[in-house]
C-alpha positions in Angstrom: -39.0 5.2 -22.7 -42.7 4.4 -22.1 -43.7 0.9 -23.4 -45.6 2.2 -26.7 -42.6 3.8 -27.8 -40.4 0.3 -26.9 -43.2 -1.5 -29.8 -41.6 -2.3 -33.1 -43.7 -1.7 -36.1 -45.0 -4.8 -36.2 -46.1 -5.4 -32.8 -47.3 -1.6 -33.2 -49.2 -2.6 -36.3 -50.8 -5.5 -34.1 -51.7 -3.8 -30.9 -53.3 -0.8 -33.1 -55.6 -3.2 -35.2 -56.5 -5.5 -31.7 -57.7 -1.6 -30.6 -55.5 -1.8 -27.7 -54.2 1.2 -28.1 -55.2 4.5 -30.7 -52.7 6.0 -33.4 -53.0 9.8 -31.3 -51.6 7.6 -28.3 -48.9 6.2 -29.9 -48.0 9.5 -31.5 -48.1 11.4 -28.3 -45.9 8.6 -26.5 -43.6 9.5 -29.4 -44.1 13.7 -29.4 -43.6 13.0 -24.8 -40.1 11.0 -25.9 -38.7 13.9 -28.3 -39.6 16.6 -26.4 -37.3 14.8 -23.3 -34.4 13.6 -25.9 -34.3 15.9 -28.2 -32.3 18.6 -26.8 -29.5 16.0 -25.8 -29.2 13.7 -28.9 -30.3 16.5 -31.1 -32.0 14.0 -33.8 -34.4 16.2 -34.9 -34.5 19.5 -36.9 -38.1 20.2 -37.0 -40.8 18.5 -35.2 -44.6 18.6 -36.5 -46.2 17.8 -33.8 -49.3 19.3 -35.0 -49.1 17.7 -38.5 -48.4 14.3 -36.6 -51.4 14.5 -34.8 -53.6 15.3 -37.2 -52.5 12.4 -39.3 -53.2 10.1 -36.1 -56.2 10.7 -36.2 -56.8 10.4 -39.4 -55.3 6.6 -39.3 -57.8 6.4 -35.9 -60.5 6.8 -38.5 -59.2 4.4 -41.1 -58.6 1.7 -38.4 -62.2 2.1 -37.2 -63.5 2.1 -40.8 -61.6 -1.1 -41.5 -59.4 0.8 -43.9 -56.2 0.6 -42.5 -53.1 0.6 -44.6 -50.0 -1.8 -43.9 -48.7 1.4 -41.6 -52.0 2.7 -40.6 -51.0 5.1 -37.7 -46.9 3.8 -37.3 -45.0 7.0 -36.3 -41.9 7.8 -38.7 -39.1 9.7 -38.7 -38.0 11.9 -42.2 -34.4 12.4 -42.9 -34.5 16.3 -43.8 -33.0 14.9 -47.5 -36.9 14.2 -48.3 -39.0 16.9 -49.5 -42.2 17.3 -47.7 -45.3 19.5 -48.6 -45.0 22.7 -46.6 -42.5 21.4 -44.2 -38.5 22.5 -43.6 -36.7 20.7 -46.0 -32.8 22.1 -46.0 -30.3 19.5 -46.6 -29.3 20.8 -43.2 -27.5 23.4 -45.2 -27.8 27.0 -44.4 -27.6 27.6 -48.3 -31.3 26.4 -48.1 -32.8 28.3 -45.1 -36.5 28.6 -45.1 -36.7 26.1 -48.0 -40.4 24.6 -47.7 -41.1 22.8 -50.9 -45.0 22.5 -52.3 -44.6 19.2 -53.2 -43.8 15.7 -52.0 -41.0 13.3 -52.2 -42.3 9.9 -54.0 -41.0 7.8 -51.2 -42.3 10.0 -48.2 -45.9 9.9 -50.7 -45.7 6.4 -50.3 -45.2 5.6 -46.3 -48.1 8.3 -46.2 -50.6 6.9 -48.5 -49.9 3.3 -46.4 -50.9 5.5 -43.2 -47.8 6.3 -41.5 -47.1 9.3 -39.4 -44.8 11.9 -39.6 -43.3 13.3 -36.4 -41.0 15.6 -38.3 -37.1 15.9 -39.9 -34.6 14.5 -39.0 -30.4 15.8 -38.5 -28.2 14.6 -41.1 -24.7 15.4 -42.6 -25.2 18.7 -45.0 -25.8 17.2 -48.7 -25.6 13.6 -47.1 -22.0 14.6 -47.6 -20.2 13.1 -44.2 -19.5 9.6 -42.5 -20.4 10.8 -38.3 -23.2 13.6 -38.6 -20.8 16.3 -37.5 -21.3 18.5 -40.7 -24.6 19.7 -40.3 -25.8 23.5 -39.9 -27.6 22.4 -37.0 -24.7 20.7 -34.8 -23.8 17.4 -34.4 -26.1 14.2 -33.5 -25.3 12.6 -30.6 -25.2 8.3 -30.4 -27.3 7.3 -27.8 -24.8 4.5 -27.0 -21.8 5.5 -25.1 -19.0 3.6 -23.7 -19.1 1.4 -20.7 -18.4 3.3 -17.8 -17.8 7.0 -19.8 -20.2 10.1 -20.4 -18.0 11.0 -23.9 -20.2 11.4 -26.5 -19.8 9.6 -29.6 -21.2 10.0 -33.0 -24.1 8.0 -34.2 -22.6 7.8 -37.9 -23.2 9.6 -41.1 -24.8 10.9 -43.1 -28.5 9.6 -42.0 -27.3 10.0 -38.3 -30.4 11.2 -36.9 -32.5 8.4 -38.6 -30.1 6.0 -36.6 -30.0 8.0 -33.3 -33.7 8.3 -33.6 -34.9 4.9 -34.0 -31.7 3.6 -31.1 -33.2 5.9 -29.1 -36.9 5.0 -29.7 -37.7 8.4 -30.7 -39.3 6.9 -33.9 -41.1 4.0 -34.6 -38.4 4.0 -38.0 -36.9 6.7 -40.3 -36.0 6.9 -44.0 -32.2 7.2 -44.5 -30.6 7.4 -48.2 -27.2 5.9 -48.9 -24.8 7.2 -51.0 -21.8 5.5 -49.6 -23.0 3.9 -46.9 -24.9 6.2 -45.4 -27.9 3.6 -44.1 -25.5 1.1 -43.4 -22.6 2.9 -41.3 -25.1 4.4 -39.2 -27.1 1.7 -38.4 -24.1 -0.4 -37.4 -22.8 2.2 -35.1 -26.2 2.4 -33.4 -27.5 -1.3 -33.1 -30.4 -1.1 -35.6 -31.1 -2.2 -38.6 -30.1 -0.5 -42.4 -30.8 -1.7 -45.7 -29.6 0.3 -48.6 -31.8 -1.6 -51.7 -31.0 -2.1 -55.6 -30.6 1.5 -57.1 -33.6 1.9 -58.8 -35.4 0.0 -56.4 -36.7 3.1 -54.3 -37.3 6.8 -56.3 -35.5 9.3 -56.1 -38.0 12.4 -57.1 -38.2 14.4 -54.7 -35.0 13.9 -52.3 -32.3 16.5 -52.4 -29.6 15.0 -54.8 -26.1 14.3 -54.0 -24.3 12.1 -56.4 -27.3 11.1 -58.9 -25.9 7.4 -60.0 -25.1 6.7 -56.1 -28.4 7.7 -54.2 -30.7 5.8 -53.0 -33.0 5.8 -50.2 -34.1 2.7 -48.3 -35.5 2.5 -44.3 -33.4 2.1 -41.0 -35.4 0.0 -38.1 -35.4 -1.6 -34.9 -34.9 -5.0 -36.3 -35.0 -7.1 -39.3 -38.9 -7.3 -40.2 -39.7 -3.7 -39.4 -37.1 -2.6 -42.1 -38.8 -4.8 -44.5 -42.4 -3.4 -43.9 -40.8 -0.1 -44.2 -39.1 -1.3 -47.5 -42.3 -2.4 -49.0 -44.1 1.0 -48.8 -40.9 2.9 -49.9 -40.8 1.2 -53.2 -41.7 1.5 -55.9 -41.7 2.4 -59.9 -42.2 6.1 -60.4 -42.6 7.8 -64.1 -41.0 11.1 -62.4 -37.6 9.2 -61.9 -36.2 7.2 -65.1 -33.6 6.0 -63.0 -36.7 3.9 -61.0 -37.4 0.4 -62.4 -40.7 -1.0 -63.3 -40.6 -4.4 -61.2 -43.4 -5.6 -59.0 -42.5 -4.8 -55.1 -42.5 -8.5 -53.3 -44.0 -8.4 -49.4 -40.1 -8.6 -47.6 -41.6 -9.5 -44.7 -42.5 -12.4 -45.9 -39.1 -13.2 -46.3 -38.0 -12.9 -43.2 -37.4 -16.3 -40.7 -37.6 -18.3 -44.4 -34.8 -20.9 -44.5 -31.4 -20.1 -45.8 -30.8 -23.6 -46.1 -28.5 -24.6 -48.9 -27.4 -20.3 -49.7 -24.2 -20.1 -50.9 -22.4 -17.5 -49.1 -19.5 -15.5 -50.2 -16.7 -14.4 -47.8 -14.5 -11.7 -50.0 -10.8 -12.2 -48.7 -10.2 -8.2 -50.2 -12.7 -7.1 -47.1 -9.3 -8.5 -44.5 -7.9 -5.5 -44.3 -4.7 -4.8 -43.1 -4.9 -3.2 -39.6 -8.4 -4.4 -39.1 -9.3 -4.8 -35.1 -9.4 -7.9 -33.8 -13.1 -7.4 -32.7 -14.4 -7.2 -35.9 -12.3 -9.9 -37.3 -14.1 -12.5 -34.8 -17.2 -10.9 -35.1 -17.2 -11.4 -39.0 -16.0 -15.1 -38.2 -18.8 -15.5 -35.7 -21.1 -14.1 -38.7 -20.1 -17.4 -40.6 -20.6 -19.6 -37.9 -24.3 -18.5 -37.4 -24.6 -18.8 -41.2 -22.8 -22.3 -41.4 -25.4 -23.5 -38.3 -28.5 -22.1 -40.4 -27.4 -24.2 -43.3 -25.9 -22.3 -45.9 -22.5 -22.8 -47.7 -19.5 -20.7 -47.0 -17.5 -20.0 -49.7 -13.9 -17.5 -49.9 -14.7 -15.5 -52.7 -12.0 -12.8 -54.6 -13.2 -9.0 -55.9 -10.1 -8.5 -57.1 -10.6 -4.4 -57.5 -12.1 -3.8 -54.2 -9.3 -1.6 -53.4 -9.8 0.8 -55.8 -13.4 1.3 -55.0 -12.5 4.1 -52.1 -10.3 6.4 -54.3 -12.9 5.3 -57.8 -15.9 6.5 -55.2 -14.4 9.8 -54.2 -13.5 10.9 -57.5 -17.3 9.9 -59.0 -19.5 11.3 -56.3 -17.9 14.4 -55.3 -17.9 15.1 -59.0 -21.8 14.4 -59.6 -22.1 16.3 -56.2 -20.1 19.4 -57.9 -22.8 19.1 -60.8 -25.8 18.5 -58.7 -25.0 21.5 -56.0 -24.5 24.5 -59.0 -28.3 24.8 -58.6 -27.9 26.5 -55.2 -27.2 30.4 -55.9 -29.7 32.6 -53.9 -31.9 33.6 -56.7 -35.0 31.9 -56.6 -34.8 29.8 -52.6 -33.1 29.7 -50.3 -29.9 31.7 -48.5 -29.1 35.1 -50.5 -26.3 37.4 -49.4 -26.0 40.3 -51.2 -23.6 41.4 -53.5 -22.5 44.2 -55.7 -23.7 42.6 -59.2 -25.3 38.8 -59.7 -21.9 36.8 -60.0 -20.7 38.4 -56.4 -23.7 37.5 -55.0 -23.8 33.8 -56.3 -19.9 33.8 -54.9 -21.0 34.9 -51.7 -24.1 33.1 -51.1 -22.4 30.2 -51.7 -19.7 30.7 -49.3 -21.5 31.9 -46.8 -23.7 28.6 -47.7 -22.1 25.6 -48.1 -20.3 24.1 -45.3 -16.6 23.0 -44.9 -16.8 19.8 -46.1 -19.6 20.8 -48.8 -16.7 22.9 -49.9 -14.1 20.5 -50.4 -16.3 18.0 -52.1 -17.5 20.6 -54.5 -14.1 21.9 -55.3 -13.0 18.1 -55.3 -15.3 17.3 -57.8 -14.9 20.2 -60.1 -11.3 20.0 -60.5 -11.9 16.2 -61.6 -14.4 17.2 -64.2 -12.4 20.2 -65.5 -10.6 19.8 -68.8 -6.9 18.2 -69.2 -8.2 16.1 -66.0 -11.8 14.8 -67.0 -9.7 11.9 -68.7 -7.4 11.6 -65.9 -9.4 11.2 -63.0 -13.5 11.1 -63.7 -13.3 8.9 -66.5 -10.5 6.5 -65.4 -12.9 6.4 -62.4 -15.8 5.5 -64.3 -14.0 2.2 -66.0 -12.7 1.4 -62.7 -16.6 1.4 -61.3 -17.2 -0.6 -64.5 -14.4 -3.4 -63.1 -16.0 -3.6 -59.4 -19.6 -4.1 -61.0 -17.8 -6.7 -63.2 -16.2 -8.6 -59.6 -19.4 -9.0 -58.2 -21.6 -10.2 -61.0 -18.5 -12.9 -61.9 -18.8 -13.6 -58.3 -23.1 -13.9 -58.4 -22.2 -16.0 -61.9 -20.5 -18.6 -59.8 -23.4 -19.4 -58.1 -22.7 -17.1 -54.8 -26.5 -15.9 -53.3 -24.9 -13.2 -51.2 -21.7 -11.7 -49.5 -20.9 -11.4 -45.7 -18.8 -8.6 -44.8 -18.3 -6.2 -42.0 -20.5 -3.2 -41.9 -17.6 -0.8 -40.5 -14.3 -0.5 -39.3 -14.5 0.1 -36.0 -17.7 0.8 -33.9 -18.2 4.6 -33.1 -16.1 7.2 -32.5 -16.1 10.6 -30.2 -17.2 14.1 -32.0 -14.9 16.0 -32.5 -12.1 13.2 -33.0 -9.5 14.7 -33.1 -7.8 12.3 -35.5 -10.6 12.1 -37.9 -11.1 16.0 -37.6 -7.5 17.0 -38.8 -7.7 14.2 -41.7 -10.6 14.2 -44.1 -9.0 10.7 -45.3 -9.5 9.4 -42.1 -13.4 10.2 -42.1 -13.8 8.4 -45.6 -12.1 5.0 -44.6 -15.0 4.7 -42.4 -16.8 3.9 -46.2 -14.3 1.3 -46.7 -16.5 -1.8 -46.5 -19.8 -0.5 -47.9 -18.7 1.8 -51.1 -18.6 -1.2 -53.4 -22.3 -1.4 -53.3 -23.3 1.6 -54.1 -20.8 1.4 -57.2 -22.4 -1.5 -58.2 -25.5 -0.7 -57.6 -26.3 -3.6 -55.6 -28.3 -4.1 -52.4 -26.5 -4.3 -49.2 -28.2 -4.7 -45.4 -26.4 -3.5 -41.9 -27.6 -6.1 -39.2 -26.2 -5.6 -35.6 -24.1 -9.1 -34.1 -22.5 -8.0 -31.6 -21.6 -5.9 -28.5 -17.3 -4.6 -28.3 -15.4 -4.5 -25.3 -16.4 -1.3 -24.4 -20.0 -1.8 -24.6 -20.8 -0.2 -27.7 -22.7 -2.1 -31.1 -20.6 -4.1 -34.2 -22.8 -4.8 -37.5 -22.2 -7.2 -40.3 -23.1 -6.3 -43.8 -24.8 -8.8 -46.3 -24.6 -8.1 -50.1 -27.0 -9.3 -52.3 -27.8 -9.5 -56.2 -29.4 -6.8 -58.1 -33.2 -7.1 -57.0 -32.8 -9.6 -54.4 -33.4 -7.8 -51.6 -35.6 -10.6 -49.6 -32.5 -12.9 -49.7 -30.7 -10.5 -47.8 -33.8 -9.9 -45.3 -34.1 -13.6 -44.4 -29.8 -14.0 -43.6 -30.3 -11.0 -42.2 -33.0 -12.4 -39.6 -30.6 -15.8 -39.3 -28.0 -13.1 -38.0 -30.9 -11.5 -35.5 -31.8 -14.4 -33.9 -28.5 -15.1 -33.1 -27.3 -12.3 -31.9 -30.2 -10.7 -29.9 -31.5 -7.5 -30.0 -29.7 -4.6 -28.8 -30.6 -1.4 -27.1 -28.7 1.6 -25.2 -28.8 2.4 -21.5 -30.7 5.6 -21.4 -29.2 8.3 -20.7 -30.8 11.1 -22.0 
């Protein structure tokens, strides 16, 4: 790693306005770093290197005019779930080969009117559907941690594993993820960085390849605690093209972060102790609540009583939204057409050939869920359940509770391949055990690494916060950075 690609965004930001450095060197340290790594963690899909470049220089202009915006010249990562003007966007499904979109994604629109640089797309689970990146067209992502002492590669988590693998491995500056599931989160604690999965509604969603339209939302994964809230800042925002979006003012998180939590009432959910659950991340959820406790704030055991229907609730909901959402993919107007004897064979075997293993099951999942005689049964028994969860936390937030600690995952990462998690699809999804909630709430939740396990490999604790309180979140967050320290890989790439 050279030492411009080692700068977080804020010291980035710093060193580019002092002139100590150019936006085109920063962006070549970058394009020098992929070109190396790439072909061993296989973060990236597509790079545009010439595309990058040319916006460097662009932000070399603006920072000599005195026009720089608050990521004049920062080099980003783009999970390939955004759509970008002219550039590969596929889902990493073969169902959308050659898609390249004439328009923009809002949230992409945004980092690039505040300046920032985009080296190209990034690997991901196919349809964001997948909790360790192994379901993409294009071949799993590889973690750039690895256990002490082994060369076994291990997954960086799902489905924005190439926005974590990217940013652990400094091949970005920071990535946009979405979260579904826990899709920010999971990944960011298997990889040491930071993931913050905001208020739905917070970030749009025009413009990024839906999965399960209620669930979705995109947020930033970053080195540490600050840089995700700079990123955060420029990714939200209102947007007319997505009525899902809401119309609140976007407060500077940074400014949030190091403020005193002081007098925070924090809530410890006994539902999150579950059975089975290492001893590892048992004391490193206690060791959580120590830092907390030392920083000032209140530690209260908390109950959300139907927490443990939230896994089964969330696979019946998003798989069915997903089995809605994916019809639109049938070889006539974009994308992957196989041919057929008349329109309907076609559509059966474009899609066959299209969709993925796991796409499948999730598709057929969801469709037998919403079909009739078990629409009542399953999806809408779901849907009250969701209702009930929603209902635990804001009776939880009406008590007086500021935020939640919890663990961000089970276990830290896992080989590819596993074969235990290969042969049981069940197996895979209780790796979504401890972020799920969120997402059916509809709350904001942040990943914030704590802690190193016995083999050498990253643990993250998850903080949940109200609806639109994001910057409570970023300043325990930074309580639980300090602490901690900062972690990074040993290179081996």
């Amino acid at each position: 790693m050279s030492d411009l690609t080692s700068l977080t965004i804020a010291e980035a930001r710093a060193k580019l306005d002092a002139k100590e450095m150019s936006a085109l060197e920063l962006t070549e340290a970058y394009l020098t770093a992929i070109e190396t790594a790439n072909p061993l963690i296989n973060a990236y899909v597509t790079v545009t290197d010439d595309k990058a470049r040319a916006m460097a220089k662009a932000s070399d202009e603006k920072i000599a005019k005195g026009e720089a915006g608050p990521l004049e010249g920062i080099p980003l990562g783009i999970k390939d779930l955004f759509a970008t003007e002219g550039v590969h966007t596929q889902a990493c499904s073969h169902i959308l080969d050659g898609f390249k979109p004439s328009y923009e994604s809002t949230v992409t629109a945004n980092l690039f009117a505040d300046g920032a640089v985009m080296l190209g797309k990034l690997n991901m689970d196919e349809f964001a559907m997948g909790s360790s990146n192994e379901t993409s067209y294009y071949g799993p992502v590889k973690n750039p941690w690895r256990k002490r002492g082994s060369n076994a590669d291990l997954v960086p988590g799902g489905s924005s594993g190439g926005s974590a693998a990217s940013v652990a491995a400094h091949l970005c500056a920071g990535a946009t993820a979405t979260d579904t599931g826990g899709s920010i989160r999971q990944p960011a604690a298997l990889t040491g960085t930071v993931g913050i999965k905001p208020t739905y509604g917070r970030c749009s969603r025009w413009g990024t390849v839906a999965f399960a339209s209620s669930l979705d939302q995109a947020g930033p994964i970053a080195r540490d605690v600050r840089d995700a809230a700079i990123l955060l800042t420029s990714m939200a925002s209102v947007d007319p093209k997505d009525t899902t979006s809401v119309d609140r003012a976007v407060p500077d998180y940074a400014a949030a972060v190091g403020r005193s939590v002081k007098g925070l009432k924090i809530g410890v959910p006994k539902e999150y102790r579950m059975d089975g659950m290492p001893a590892e991340i048992e004391t490193l959820w206690q060791t959580g609540i120590d830092w907390l406790k030392e920083a000032g704030a209140e530690i209260v055991d908390v109950s959300l009583p139907h927490t443990k229907y939230a896994l089964p609730a969330y696979y019946i909901v998003a798989p069915a939204e997903a089995s809605s959402n994916l019809a639109r993919y049938d070889g006539v107007r974009y994308g992957l057409r196989v041919p057929g004897k008349d329109i309907v064979d076609m559509y059966e075997k474009t899609r066959a050939e299209g969709f993925g293993r796991e796409v499948k099951r999730r598709i057929m999942i969801g469709t037998y869920v919403l079909s009739a005689g078990y629409y009542d049964a399953y999806y809408l028994q779901a849907q009250k359940v969701r209702t009930l969860i929603k209902r635990d936390f804001e009776t939880v937030y009406a008590d007086g509770i500021d935020a939640l600690l919890t663990p961000a995952t089970p276990s830290a990462a896992f080989g590819i391949a596993d074969q235990d998690m290969a042969s049981d699809p069940v197996k895979m999804y209780l790796n979504d055990v401890f972020t799920v909630t969120v997402n059916m709430a509809g709350l904001p939740g942040i990943a914030v690494p704590a802690g190193i396990d016995s083999d050498g490999l990253p643990l993250g604790l998850q903080l949940i916060g109200r609806p639109f309180d994001e910057e409570t979140l970023f300043a325990l967050g930074s309580v639980i950075e300090k602490a901690a320290g900062r972690f990074t890989p040993d290179k081996w790439w």
